[in-house]
C-alpha positions as CSV (number, residue, x, y, z in Angstrom):
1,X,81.1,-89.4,-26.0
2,X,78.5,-86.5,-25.8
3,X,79.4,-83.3,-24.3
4,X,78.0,-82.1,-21.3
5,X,76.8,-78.5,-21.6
6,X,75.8,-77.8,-17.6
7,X,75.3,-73.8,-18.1
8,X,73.4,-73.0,-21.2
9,X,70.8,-75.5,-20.0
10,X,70.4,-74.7,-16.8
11,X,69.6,-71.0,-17.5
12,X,67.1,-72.7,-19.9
13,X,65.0,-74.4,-17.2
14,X,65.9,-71.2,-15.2
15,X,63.8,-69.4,-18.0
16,X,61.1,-72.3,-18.2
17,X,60.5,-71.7,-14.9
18,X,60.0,-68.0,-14.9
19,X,58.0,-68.1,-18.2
20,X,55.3,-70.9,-16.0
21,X,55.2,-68.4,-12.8
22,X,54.5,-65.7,-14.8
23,X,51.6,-67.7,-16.8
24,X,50.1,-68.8,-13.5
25,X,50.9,-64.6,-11.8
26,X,48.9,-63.7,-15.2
27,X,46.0,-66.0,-14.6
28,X,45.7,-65.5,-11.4
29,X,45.2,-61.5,-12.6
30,X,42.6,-61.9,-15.0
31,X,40.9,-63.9,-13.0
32,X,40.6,-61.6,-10.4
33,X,39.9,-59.0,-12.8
34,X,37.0,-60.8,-14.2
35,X,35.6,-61.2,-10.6
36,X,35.9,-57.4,-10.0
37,X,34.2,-56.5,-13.6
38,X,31.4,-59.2,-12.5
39,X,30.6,-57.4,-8.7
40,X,31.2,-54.0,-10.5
41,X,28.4,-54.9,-13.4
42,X,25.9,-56.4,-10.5
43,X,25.6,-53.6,-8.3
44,X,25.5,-50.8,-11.4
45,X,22.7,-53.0,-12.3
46,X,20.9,-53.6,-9.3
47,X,17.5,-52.6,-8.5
48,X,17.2,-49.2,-6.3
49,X,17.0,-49.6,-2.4
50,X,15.5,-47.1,-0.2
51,X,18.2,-45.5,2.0
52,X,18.1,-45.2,5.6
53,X,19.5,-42.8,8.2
54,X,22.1,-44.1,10.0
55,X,24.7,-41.4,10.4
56,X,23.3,-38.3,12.8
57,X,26.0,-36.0,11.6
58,X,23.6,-34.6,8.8
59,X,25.9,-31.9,7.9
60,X,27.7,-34.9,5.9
61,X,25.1,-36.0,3.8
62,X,21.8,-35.9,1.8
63,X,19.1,-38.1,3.7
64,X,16.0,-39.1,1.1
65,X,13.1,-40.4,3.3
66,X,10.2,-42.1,2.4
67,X,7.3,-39.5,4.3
68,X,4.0,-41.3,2.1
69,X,2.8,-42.7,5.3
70,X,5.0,-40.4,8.0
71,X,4.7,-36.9,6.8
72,X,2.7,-34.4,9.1
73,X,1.4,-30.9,8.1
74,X,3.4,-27.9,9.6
75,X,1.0,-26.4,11.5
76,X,3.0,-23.5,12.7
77,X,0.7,-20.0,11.8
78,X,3.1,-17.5,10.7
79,X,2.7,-14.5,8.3
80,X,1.9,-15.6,4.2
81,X,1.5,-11.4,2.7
82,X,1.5,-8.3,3.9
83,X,-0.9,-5.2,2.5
84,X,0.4,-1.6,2.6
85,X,-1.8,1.5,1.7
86,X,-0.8,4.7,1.6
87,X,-3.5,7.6,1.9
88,X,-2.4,11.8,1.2
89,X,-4.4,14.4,1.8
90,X,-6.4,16.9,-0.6
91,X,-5.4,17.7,-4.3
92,X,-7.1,21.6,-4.8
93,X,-5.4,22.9,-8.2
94,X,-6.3,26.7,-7.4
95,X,-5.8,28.9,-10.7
96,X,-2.2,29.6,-9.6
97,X,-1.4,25.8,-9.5
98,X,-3.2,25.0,-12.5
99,X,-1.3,28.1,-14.2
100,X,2.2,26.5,-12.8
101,X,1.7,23.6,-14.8
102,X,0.9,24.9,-18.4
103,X,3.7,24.7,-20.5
104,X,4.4,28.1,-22.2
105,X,5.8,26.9,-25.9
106,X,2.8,24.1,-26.3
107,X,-0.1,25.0,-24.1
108,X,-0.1,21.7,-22.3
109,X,-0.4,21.4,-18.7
110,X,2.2,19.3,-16.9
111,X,1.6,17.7,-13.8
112,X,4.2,15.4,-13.3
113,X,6.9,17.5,-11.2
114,X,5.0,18.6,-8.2
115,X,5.1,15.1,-7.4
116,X,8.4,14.5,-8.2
117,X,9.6,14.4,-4.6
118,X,7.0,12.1,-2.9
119,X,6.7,9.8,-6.2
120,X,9.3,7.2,-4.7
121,X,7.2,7.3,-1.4
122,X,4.0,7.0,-3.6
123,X,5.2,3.9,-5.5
124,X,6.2,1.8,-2.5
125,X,2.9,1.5,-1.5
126,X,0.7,-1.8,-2.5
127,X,-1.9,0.7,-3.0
128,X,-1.5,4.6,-2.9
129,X,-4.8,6.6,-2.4
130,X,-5.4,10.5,-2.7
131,X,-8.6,12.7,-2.8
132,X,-9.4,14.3,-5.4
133,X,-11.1,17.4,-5.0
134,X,-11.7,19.1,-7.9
135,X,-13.2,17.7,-11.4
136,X,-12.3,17.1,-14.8
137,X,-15.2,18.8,-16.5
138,X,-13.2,19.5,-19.7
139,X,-13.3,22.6,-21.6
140,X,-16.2,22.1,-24.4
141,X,-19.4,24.1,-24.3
142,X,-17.0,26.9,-23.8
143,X,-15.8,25.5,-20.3
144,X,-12.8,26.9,-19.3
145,X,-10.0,26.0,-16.3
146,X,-10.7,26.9,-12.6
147,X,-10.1,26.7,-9.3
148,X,-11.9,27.9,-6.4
149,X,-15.0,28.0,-5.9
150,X,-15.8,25.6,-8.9
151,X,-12.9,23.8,-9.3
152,X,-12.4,22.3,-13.0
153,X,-8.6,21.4,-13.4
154,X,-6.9,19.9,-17.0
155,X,-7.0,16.1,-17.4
156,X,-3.6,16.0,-17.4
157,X,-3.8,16.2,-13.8
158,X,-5.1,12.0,-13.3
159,X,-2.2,11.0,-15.5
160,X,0.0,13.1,-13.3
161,X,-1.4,11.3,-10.4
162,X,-1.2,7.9,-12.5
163,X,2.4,8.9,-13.4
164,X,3.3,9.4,-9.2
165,X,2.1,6.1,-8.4
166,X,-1.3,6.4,-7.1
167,X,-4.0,4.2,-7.6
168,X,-6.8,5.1,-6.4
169,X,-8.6,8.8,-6.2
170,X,-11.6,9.6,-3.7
171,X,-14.5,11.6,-5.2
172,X,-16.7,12.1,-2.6
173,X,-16.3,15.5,-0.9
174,X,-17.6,19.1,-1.3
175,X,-16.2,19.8,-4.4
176,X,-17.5,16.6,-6.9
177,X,-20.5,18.6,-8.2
178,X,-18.6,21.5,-9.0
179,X,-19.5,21.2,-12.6
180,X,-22.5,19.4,-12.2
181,X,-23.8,16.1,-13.2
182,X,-21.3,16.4,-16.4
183,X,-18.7,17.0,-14.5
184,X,-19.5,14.2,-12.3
185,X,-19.7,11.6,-15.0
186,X,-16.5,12.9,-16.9
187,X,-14.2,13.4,-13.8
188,X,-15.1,9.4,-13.4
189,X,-14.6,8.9,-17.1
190,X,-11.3,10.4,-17.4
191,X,-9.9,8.6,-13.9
192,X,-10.5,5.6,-15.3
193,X,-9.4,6.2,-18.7
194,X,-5.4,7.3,-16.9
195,X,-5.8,3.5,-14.9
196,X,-7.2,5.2,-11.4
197,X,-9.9,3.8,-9.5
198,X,-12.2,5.7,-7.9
199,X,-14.3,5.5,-4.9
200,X,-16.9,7.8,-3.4
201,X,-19.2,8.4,-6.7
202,X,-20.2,6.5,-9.3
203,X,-21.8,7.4,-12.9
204,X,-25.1,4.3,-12.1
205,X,-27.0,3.6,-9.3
206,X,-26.3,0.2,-9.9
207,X,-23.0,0.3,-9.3
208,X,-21.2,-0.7,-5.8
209,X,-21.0,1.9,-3.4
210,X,-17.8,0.5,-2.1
211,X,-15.2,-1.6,-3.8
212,X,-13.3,-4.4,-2.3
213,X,-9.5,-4.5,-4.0
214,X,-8.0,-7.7,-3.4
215,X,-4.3,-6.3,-2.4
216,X,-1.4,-9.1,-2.2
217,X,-4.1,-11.7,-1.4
218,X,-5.9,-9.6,1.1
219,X,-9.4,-8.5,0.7
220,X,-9.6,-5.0,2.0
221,X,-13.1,-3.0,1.6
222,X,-12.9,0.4,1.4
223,X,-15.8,3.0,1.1
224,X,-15.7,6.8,1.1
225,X,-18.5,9.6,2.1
226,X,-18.6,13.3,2.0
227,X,-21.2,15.4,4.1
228,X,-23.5,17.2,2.6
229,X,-24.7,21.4,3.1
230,X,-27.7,23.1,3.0
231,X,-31.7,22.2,3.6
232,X,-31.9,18.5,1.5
233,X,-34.8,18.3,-1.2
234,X,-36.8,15.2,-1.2
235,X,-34.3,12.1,-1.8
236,X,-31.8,14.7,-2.9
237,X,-28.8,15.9,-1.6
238,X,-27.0,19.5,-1.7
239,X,-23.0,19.2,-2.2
240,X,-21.4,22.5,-1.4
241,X,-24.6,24.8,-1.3
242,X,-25.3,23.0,-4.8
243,X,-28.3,21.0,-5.0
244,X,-28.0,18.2,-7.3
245,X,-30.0,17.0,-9.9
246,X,-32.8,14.3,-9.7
247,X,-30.5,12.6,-12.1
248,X,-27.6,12.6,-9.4
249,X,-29.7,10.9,-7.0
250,X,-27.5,8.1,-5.9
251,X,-24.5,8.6,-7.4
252,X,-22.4,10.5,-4.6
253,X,-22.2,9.0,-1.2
254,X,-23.0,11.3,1.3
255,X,-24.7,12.0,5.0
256,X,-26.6,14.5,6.6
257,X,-24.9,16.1,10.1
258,X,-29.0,16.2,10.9
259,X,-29.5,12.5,9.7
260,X,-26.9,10.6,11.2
261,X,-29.0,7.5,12.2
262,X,-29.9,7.1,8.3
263,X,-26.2,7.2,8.0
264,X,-24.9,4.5,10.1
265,X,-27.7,2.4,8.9
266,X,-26.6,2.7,5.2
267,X,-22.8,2.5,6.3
268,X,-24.2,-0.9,8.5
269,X,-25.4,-2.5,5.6
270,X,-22.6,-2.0,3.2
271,X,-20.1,-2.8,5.8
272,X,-22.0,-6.1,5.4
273,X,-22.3,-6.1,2.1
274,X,-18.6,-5.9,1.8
275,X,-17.9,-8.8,3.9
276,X,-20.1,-10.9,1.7
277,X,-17.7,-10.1,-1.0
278,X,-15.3,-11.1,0.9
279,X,-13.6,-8.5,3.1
280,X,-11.0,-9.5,5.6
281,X,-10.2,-5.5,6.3
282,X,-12.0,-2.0,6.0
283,X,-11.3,1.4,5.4
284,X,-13.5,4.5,5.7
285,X,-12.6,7.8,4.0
286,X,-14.5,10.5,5.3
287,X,-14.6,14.1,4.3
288,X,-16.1,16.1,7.2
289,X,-15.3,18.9,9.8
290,X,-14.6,22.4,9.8
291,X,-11.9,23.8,7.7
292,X,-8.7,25.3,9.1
293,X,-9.8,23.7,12.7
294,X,-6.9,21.6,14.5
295,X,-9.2,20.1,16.1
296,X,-11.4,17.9,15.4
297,X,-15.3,18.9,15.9
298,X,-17.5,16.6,18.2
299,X,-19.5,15.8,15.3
300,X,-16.4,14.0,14.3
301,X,-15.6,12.4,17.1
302,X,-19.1,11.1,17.2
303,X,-19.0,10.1,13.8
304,X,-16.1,8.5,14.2
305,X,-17.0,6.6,17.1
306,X,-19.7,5.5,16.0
307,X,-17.5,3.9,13.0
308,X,-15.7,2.6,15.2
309,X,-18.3,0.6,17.0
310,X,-19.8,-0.8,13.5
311,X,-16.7,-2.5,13.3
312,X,-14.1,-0.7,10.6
313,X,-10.4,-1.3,11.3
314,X,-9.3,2.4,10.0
315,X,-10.7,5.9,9.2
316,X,-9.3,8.6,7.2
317,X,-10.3,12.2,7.1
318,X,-10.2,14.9,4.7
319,X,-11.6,18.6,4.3
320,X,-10.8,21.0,6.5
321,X,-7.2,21.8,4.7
322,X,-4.8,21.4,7.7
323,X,-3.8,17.9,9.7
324,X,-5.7,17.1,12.4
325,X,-4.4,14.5,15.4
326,X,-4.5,10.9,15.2
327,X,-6.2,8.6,17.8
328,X,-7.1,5.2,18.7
329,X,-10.8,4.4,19.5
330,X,-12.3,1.6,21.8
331,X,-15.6,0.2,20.6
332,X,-18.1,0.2,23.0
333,X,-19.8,-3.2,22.1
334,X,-16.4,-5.3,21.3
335,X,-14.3,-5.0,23.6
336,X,-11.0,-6.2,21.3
337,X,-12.2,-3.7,18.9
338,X,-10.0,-0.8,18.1
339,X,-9.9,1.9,15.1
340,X,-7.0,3.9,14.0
341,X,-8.9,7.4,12.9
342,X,-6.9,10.4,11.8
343,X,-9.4,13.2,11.3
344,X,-7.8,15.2,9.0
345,X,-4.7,14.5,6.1
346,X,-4.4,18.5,5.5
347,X,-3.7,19.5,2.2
348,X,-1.5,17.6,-0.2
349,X,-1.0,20.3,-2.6
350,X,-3.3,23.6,-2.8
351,X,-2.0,27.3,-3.4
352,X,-3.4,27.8,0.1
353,X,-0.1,29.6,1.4
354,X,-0.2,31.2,4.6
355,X,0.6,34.7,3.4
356,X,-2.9,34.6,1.7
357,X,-4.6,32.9,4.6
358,X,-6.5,34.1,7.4
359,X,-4.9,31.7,9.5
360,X,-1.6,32.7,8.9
361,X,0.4,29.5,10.9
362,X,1.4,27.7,7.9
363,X,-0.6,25.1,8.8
364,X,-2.6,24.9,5.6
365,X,0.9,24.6,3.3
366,X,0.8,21.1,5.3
367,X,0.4,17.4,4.6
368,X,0.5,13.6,5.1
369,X,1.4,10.4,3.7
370,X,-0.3,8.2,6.0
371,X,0.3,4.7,5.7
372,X,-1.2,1.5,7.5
373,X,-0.3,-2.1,6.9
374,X,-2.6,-5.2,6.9
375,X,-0.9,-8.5,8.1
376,X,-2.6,-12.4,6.9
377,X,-1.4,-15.1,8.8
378,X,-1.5,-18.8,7.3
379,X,-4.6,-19.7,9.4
380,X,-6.4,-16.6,7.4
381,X,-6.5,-14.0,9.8
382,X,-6.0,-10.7,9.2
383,X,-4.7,-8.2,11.3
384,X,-3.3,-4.8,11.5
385,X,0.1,-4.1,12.5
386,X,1.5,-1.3,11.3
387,X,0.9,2.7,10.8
388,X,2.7,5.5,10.1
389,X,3.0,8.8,9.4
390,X,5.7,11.1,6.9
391,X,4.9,14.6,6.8
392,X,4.8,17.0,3.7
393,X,5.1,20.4,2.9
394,X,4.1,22.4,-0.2
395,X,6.9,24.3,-1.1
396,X,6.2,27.1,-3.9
397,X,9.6,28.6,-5.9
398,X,10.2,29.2,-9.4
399,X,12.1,27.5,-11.9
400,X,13.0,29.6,-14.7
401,X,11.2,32.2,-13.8
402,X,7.3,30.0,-13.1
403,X,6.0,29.2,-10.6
404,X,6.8,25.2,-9.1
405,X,4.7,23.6,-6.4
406,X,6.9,20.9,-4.8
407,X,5.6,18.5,-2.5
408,X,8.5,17.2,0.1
409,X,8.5,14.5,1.8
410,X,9.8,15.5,5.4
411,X,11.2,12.2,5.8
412,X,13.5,11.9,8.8
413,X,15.7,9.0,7.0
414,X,16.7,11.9,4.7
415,X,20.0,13.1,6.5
416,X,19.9,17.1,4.7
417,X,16.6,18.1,3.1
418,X,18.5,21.4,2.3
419,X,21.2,19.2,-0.4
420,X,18.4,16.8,-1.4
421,X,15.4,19.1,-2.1
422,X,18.1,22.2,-2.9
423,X,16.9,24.5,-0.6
424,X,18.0,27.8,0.6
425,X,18.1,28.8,4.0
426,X,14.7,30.4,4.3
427,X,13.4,27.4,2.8
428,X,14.9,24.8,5.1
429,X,13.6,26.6,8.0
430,X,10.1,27.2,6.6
431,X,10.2,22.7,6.0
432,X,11.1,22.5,9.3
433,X,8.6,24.1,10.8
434,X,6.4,22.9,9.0
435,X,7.0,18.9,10.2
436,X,7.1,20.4,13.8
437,X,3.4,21.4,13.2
438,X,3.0,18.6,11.9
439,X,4.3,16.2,14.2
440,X,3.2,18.3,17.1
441,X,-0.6,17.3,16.0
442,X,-0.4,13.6,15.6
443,X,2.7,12.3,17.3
444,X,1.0,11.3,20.6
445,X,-2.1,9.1,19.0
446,X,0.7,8.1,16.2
447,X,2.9,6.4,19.0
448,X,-0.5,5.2,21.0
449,X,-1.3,3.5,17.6
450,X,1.8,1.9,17.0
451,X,2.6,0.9,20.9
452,X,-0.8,-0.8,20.6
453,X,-0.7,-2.5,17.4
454,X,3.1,-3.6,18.2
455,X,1.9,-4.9,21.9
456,X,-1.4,-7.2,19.9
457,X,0.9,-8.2,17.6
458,X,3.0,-9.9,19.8
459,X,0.1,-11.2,22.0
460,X,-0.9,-12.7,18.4
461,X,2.6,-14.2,17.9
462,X,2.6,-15.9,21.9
463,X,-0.8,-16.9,21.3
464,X,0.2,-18.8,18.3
465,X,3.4,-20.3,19.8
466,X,1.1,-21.3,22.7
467,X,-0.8,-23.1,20.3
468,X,2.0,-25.4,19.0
């Protein structure tokens, strides 16, 4: 008779069983498994689809539309580039001046720190512009240095200009045939040679009497005249008593106070000429006046009216060697036609100090950065919006024992002129008398010119928001 072994058996089946479930758990997982890897592969594989907006919380996520068909063009007009230029007044290097810059030990002259104040102010501007008026005649032929009356100053004064930031210097004024037709042609020569362009005279009649400087993708023209003195010779002019050669003729813009009409007529047709070449802006700098006169002469307001009327956005003055007020004119054949003129910049720097002065006010130790601002909007117009106005003052002192012409900028962002320009008491006081001169001459047409230019451009803004 067999035994009968009840326990070890049973935990067999026990185990038979366990050993089936988990066969049929395992299958079940790799099946599953399989499924999952199959879905996974299909959609990693699966062609693009074009997404759709559904959620309107966009904070929480990129939406990628399909605009072929839906797109429209933004038709909003708003600013696309903005033009700055910056204008100063007259550069005279008198004997003293020219003397301050030579260097003792080499003999060179040294231009670069009378600037050294206004050079940041300088810089800034898309385009900085000064008048030049003196030449660069050179010293062969047995030439030497000069200042008044015939004014022939070292080269080294355009790459001292160059070197401050300028870009441009006007020739045309009383003083550009100071060395004659030599002088004329070299002053041009050596400009050009230190990177300056130069507006006013030119060394061929066939050259542009204007330029038009494209300037951060605005066209601006700009053209420059000086009046001339003295009984004109046929077809040619006389510059400072000096009657030029028949080899000058054309070479130096200038007008006749006793031909105006033959002025506007020539100014007419290159103001055309200049929008041909595409223009969008213009600029007229004039030298005219009477020196050492605060106020403008009513050949100058004339003049300048009559500028106004042709059409040119801005006119700047030079000559008579102390500032002169600022004002808006009203054309008198378009009636939303205005020009910002200021008759007179003063001088920049000069050794024309009021101790040696008839006119003993200061007034001719005096200057101006003027700056006015161009505006194009994306439907190309061209406006201007801005001006303004910081005031400068030649200061003479020595360092080491010479003679230093400092221009300052009487900037009123600068908290202490006294720390930052190292002033003495004296000194501070003779600056700040200086911008109250200053600012007493041109403060009412600067604020009428920037009230009005503020008020159109906001008129201009509601017009365009009108629009939309």
């Amino acid at each position: 008779m067999s035994e009968i072994h009840v326990g070890p058996r049973s935990q067999r089946n026990r185990r038979k069983k366990n050993l089936t479930l988990g066969l049929i758990i395992a299958s079940t997982v790799l099946f599953v498994l399989a499924i999952v890897f199959v879905v996974i592969f299909a959609i990693r594989n699966a062609p693009p689809s074009t997404p759709t907006n559904t959620n309107t919380d966009a904070s929480n996520q990129t939406t990628v539309t399909d605009t072929t068909d839906t797109d429209e063009e933004d038709d909003t007009v708003k600013p696309i580039s903005f033009a700055t230029i910056s204008v100063t007044g007259d550069i005279l290097t008198h004997t003293n001046v020219i003397n301050a810059a030579k260097i003792t030990e080499t003999g060179e002259y040294v231009f670069d720190p009378f600037f050294a104040h206004v050079k940041p102010y300088i810089s800034a501007a898309d385009y900085a512009v000064t008048n030049l008026e003196v030449t660069l005649a050179g010293t062969e032929n047995g030439r030497t240095y000069t200042g008044y009356p015939r004014f022939n100053s070292p080269d080294s004064l355009a790459t001292g200009l160059k070197n401050a930031g300028f870009d441009m210097a006007m020739t045309a004024n009383n003083h550009c045939y100071d060395t004659g037709l030599t002088g004329l042609h070299r002053t041009l020569q050596i400009l050009t040679e230190n990177g300056l362009d130069t507006l006013g005279t030119v060394s061929n009649v066939e050259t542009k009497k204007y330029v038009v400087k494209e300037i951060n993708d605005i066209k601006i023209g700009m053209i420059s005249y000086t009046f001339e003195t003295g009984d004109a010779y046929p077809d040619r002019p006389s510059i400072n008593g000096l009657l030029t050669s028949e080899n000058s003729v054309g070479l130096i813009n200038s007008f006749d106070y006793k031909q105006l009409d033959k002025f506007y007529a020539e100014l007419e047709e290159n103001l055309s000429n200049m929008k041909a070449d595409g223009a969008e802006a213009t600029v007229l700098y004039i030298h005219w006046g009477n020196e050492y006169q605060l106020s403008p002469a009513s050949s100058q307001k004339e003049i300048a009216q009559k500028i106004c009327d042709l059409g040119i956005d801005v006119i700047v003055g030079g000559h008579p060697h102390v500032i002169q007020p600022m004002d808006l004119l009203e054309s008198t054949v378009d009636e939303n036609h205005k020009t910002i003129c200021l008759f007179s910049c003063g001088n920049f720097i000069s050794n024309q100090r009021r101790n040696l002065m008839n006119l003993k006010t200061g007034h001719t130790e005096d200057g101006i950065m003027f700056s006015f601002s161009f505006t194009k909007y994306s439907d190309g117009t061209v406006a201007l919006e801005q001006v303004d106005a910081i005031p400068t003052w030649v200061w003479l002192h020595k360092v080491n024992g010479q003679n230093v012409y400092s221009i300052l900028p009487l900037d009123q962002g600068i908290e202490d002129w006294k720390a930052a320009f190292s002033l003495d008491d004296v000194n501070l006081n003779h600056a700040t008398e200086s911008y109250q001169r200053t600012m007493a001459l041109i403060e009412e047409g600067l604020m009428k010119s920037k009230n009005h230019l503020e008020a159109e451009k906001l008129a201009r803004l509601a017009a365009y928001e009108t629009k939309e």
